[in-house]
Backbone as a printed PyTorch tensor [residue, N CA C, xyz], in Angstrom:
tensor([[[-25.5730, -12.5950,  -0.1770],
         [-24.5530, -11.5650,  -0.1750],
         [-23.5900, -11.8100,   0.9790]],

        [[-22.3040, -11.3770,   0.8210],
         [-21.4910, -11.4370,   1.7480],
         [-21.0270, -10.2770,   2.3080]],

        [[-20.4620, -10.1880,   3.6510],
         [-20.1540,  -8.5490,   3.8130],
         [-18.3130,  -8.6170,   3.2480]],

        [[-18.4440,  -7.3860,   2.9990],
         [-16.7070,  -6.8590,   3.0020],
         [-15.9710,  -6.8610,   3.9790]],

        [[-14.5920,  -7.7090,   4.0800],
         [-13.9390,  -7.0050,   5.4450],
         [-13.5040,  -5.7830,   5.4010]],

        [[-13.6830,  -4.9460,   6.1920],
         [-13.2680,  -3.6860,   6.7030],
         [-12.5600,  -3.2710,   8.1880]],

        [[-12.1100,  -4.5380,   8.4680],
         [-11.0500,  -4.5540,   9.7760],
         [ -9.8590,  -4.6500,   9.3400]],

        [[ -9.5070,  -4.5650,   8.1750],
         [ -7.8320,  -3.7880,   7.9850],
         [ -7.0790,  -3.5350,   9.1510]],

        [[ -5.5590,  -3.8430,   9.2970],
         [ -4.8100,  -3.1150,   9.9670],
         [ -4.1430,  -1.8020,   9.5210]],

        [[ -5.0990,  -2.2260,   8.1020],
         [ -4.5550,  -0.7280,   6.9290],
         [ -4.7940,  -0.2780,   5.9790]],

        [[ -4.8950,   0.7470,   5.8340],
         [ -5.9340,   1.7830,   5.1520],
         [ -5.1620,   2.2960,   4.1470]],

        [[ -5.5130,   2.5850,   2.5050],
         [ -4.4920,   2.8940,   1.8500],
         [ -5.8910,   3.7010,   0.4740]],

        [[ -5.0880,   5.4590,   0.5160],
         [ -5.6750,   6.3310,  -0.3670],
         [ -4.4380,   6.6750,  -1.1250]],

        [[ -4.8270,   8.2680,  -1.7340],
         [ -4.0200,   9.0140,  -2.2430],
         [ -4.3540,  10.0820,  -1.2780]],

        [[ -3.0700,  10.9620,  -1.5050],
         [ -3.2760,  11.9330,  -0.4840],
         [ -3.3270,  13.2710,  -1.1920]],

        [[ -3.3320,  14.3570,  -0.6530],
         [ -3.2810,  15.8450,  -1.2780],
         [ -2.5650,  16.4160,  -0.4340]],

        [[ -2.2550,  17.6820,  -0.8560],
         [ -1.1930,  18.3340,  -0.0450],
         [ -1.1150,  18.7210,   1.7300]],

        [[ -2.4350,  19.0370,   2.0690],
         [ -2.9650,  19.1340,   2.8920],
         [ -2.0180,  17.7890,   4.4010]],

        [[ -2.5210,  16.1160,   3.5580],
         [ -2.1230,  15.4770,   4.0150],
         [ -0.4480,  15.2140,   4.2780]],

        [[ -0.0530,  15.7940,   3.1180],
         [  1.7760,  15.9280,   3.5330],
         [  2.5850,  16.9330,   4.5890]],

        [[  1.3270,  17.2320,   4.5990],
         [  2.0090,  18.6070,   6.0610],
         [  1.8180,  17.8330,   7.4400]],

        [[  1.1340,  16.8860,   7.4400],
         [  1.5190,  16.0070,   8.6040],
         [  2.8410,  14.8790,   8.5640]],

        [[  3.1870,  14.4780,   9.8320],
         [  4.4940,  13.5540,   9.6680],
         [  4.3110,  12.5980,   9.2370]],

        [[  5.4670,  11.7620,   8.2750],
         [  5.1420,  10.7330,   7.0590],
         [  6.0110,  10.0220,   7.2100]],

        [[  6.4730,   8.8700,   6.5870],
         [  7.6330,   8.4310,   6.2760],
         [  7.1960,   8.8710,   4.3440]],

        [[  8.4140,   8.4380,   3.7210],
         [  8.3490,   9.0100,   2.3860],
         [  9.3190,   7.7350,   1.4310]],

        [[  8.6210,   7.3360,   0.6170],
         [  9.7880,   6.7390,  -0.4660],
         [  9.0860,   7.3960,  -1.3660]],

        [[ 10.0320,   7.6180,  -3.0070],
         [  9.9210,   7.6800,  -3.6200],
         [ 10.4400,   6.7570,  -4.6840]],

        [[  9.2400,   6.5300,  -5.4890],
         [  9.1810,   4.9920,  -6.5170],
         [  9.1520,   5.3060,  -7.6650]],

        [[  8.5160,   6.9390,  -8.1890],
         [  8.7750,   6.9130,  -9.4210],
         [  8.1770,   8.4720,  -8.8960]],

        [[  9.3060,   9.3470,  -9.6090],
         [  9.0310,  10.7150,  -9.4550],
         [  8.8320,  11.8870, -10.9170]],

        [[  7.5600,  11.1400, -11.4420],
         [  7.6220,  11.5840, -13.1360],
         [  6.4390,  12.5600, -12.9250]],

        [[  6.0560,  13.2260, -14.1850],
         [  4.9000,  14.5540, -14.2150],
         [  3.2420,  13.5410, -13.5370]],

        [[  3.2250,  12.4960, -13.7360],
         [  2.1450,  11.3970, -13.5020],
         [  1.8620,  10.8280, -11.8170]],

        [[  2.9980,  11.4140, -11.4920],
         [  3.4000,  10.5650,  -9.8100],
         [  1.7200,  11.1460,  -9.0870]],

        [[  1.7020,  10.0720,  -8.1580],
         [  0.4150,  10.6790,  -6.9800],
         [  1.1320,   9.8380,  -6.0900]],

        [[  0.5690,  10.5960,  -5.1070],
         [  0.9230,   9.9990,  -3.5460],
         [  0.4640,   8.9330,  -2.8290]],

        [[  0.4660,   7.6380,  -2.7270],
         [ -0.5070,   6.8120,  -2.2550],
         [  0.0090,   6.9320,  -0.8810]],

        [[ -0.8170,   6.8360,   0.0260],
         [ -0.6860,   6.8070,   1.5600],
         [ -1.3560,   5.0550,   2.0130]],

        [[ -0.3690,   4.4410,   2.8410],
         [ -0.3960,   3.3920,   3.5970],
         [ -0.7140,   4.1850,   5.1030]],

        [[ -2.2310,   4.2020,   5.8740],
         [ -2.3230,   4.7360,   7.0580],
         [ -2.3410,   3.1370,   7.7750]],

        [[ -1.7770,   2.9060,   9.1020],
         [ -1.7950,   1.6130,   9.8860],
         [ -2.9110,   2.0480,  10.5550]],

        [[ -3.6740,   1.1540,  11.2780],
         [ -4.4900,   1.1200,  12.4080],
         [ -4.0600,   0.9560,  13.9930]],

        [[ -3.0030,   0.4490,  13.3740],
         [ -2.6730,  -0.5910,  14.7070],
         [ -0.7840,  -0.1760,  13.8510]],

        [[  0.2670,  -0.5610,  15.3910],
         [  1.3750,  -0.7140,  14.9640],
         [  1.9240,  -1.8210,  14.2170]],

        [[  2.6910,  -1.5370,  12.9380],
         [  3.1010,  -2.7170,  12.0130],
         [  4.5020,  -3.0020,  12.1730]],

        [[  5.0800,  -4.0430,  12.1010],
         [  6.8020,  -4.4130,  12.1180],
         [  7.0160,  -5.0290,  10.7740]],

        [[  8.3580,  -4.3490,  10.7850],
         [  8.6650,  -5.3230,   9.5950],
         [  8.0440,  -4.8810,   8.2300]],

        [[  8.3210,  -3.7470,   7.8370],
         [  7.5820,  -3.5040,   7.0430],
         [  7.7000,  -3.4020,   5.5700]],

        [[  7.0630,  -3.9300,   4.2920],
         [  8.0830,  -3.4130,   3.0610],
         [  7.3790,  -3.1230,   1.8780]],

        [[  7.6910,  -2.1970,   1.7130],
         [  6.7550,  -1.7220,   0.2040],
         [  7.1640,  -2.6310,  -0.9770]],

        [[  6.3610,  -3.0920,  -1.9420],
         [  6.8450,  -4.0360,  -2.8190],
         [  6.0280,  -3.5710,  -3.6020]],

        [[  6.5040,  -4.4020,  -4.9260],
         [  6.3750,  -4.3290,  -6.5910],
         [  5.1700,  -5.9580,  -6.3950]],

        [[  4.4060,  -6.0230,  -6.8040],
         [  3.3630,  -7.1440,  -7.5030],
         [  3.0240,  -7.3190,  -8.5370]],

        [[  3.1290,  -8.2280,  -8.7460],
         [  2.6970,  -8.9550, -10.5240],
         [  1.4010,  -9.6210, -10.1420]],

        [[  0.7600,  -9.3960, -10.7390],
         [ -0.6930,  -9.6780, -11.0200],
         [ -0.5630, -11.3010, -11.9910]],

        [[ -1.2430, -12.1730, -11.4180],
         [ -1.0750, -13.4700, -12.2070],
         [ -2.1950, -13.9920, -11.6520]],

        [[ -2.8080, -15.5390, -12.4500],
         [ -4.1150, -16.3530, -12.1900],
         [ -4.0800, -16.4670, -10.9940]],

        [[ -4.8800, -16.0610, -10.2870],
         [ -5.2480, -16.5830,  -8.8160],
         [ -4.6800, -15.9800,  -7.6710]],

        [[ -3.8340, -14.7510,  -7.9180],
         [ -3.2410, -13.9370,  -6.9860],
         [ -2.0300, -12.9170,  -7.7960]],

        [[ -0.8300, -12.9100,  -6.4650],
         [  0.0740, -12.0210,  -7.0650],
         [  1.7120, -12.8360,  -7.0110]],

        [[  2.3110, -12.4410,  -7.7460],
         [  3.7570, -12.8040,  -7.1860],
         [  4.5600, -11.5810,  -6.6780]],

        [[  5.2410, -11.6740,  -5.5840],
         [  6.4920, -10.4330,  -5.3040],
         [  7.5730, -10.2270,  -6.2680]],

        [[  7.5150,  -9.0870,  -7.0160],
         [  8.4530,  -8.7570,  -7.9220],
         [  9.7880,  -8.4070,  -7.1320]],

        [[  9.5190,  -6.9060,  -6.6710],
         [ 10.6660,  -6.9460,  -5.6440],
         [ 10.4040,  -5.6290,  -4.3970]],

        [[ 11.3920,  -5.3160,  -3.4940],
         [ 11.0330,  -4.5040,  -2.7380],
         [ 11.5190,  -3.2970,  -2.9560]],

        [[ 10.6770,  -2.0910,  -2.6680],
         [ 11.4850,  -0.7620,  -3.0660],
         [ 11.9250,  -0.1980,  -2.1050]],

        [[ 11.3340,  -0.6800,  -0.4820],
         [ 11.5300,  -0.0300,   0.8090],
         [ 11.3260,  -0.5110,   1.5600]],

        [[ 12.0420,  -0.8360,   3.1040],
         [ 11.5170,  -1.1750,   4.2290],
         [ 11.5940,  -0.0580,   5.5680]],

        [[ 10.6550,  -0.1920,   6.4720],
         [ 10.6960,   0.1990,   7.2150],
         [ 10.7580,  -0.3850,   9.0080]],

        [[ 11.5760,  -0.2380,   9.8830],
         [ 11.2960,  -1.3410,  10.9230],
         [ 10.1110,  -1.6230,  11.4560]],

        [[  9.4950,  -0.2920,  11.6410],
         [  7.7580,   0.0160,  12.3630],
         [  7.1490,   1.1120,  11.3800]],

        [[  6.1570,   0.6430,  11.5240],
         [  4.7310,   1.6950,  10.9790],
         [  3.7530,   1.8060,  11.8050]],

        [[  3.7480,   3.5850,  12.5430],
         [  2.4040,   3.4930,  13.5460],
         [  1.3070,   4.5990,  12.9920]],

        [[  0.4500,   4.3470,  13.3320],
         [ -0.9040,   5.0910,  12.7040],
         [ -0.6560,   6.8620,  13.4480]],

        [[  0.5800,   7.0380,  13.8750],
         [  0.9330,   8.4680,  13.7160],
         [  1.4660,   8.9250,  12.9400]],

        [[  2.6000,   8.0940,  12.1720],
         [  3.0280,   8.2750,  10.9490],
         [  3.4230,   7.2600,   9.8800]],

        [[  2.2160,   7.7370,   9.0770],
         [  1.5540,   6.7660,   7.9880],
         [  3.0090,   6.9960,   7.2490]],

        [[  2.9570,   5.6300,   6.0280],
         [  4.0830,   5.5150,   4.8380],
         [  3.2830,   6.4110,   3.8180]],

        [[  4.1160,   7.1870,   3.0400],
         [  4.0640,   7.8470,   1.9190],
         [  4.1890,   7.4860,   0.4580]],

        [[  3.9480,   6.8670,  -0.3580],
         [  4.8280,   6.2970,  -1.7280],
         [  4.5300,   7.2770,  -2.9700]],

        [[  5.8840,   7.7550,  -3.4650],
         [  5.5190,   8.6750,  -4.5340],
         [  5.8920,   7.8180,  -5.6050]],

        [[  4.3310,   7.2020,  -6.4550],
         [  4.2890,   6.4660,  -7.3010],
         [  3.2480,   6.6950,  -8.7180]],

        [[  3.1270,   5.9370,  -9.1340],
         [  3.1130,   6.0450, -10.6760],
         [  1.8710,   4.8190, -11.1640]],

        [[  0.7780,   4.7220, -11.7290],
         [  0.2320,   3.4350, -12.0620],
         [ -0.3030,   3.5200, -13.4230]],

        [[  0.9420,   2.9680, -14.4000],
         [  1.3250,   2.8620, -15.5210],
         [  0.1740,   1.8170, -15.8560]],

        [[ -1.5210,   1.6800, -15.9040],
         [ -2.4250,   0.9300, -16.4260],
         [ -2.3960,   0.4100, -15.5280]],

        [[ -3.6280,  -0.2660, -15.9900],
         [ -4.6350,  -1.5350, -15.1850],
         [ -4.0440,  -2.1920, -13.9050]],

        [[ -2.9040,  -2.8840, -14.7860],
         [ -1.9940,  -3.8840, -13.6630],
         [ -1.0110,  -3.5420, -12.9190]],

        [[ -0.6500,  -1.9390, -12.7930],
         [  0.5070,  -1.5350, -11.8310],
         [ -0.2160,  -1.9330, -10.5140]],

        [[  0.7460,  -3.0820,  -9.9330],
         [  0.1740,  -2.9890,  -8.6310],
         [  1.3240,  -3.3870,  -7.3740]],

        [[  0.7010,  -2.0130,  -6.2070],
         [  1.9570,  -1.7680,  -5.3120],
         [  1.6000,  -2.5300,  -4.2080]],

        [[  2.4420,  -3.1970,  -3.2830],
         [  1.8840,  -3.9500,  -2.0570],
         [  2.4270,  -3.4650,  -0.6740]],

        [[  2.1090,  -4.0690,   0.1040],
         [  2.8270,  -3.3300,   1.4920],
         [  2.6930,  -4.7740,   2.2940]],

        [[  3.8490,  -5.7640,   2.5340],
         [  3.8580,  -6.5720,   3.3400],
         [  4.2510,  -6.3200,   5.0840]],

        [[  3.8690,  -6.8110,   5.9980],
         [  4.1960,  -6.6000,   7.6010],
         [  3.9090,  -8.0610,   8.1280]],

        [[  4.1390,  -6.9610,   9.8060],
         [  4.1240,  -8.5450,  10.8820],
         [  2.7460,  -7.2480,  11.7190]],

        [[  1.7680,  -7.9150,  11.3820],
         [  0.7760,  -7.1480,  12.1470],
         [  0.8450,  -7.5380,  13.7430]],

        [[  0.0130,  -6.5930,  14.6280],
         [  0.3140,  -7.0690,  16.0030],
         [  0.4770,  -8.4950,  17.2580]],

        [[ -0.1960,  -9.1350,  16.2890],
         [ -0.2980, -10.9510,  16.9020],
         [  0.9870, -11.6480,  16.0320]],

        [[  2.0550, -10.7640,  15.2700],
         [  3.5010, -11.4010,  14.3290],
         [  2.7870, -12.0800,  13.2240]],

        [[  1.9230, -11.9010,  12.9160],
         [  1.5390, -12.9740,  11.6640],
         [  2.0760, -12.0320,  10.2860]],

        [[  2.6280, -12.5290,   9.2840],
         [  3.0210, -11.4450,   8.0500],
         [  1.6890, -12.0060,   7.2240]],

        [[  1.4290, -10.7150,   6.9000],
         [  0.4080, -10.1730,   5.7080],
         [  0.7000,  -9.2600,   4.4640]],

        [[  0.3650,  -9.6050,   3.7540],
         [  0.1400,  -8.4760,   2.5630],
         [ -0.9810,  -8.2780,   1.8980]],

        [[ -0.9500,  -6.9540,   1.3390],
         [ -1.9700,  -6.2650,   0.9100],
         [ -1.7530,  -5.7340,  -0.4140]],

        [[ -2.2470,  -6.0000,  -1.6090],
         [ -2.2390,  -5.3110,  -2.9350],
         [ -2.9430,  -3.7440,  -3.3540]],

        [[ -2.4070,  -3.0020,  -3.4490],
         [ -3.4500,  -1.6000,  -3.8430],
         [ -2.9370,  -1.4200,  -5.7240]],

        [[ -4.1160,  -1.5220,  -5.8970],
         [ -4.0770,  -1.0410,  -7.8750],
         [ -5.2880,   0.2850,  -7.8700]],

        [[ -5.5320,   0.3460,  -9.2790],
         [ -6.2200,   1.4910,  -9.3120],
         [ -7.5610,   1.0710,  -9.7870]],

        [[ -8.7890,   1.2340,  -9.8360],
         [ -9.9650,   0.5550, -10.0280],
         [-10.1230,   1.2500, -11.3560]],

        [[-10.8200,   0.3420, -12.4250],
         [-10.9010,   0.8180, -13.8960],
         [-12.0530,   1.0670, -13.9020]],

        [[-12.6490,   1.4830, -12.6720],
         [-14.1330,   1.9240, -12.9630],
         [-14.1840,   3.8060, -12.6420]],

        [[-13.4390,   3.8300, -11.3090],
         [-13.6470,   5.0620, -10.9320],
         [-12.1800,   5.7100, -10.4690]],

        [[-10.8870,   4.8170, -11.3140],
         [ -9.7840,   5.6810, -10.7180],
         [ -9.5490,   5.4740,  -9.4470]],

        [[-10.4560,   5.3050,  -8.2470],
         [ -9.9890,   5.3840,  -7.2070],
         [ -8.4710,   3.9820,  -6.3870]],

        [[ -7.9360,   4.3670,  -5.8500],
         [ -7.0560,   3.1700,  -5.2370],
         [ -8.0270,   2.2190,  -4.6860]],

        [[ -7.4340,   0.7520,  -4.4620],
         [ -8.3470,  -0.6810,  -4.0190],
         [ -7.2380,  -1.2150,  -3.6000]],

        [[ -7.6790,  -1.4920,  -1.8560],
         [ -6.9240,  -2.3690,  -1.4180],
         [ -7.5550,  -3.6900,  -1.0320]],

        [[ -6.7310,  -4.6780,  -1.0000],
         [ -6.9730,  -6.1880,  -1.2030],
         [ -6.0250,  -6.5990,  -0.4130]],

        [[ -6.4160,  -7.5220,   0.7230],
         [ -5.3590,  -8.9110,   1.0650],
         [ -5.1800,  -9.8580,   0.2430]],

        [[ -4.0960,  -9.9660,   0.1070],
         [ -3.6070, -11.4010,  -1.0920],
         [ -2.3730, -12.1290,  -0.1030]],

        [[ -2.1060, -12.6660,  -1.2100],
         [ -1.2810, -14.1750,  -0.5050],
         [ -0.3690, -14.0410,  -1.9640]],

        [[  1.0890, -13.7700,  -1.7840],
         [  1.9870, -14.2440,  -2.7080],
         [  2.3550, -15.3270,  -2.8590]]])
């Protein structure tokens, strides 16, 4: 067996209302009767930041395109995305320059087992 990484620089749910009464940044990506809130929380401060569209393909993802950037993301105020996951393969990403400048990205889709959001490091 192998372990999971769980040293993320970032943490990514859905949120409830509760959580929007704290300070956010906010895009909105698709604002239909279906929308939920996915929350990008940082650990650590992020630069450079950009919400993106992913295509799901053999062996990873490709960048479709970007819906938002932000200059910084700090774990006081997490990104907001009011989005939509139209099946299996809607999948939203969040690229940065984590604290040592290295750019990363991260894929979040929805798990077809239990609904819940899944985040993943990938490589476009």
């Amino acid at each position: 067996l192998t372990e999971l990484k769980t040293d993320f620089p970032i943490l990514a749910g859905l949120a409830d209302e509760e959580f929007l009464e704290q300070p956010h940044h906010l895009v909105v990506v698709d604002d239909s009767e279906y929308m939920v809130y996915l929350v990008f929380q940082p650990t650590e401060t992020l630069t450079d930041v950009r919400l993106i569209s992913l295509l799901p393909e053999i062996g990873g993802y490709t960048e479709d395109f970007a819906y938002d950037s932000l200059p910084a993301l700090t774990p006081e105020k997490p990104l907001v995305a009011e989005v939509v996951f139209y099946g299996d393969f809607t999948t939203y990403g969040l690229s940065f320059l984590d604290e040592s400048g290295a750019r990363r990205y991260f894929a979040v889709y929805i798990s077809g087992r239990n609904g819940a959001p899944v985040l993943q490091e990938c490589t476009p």
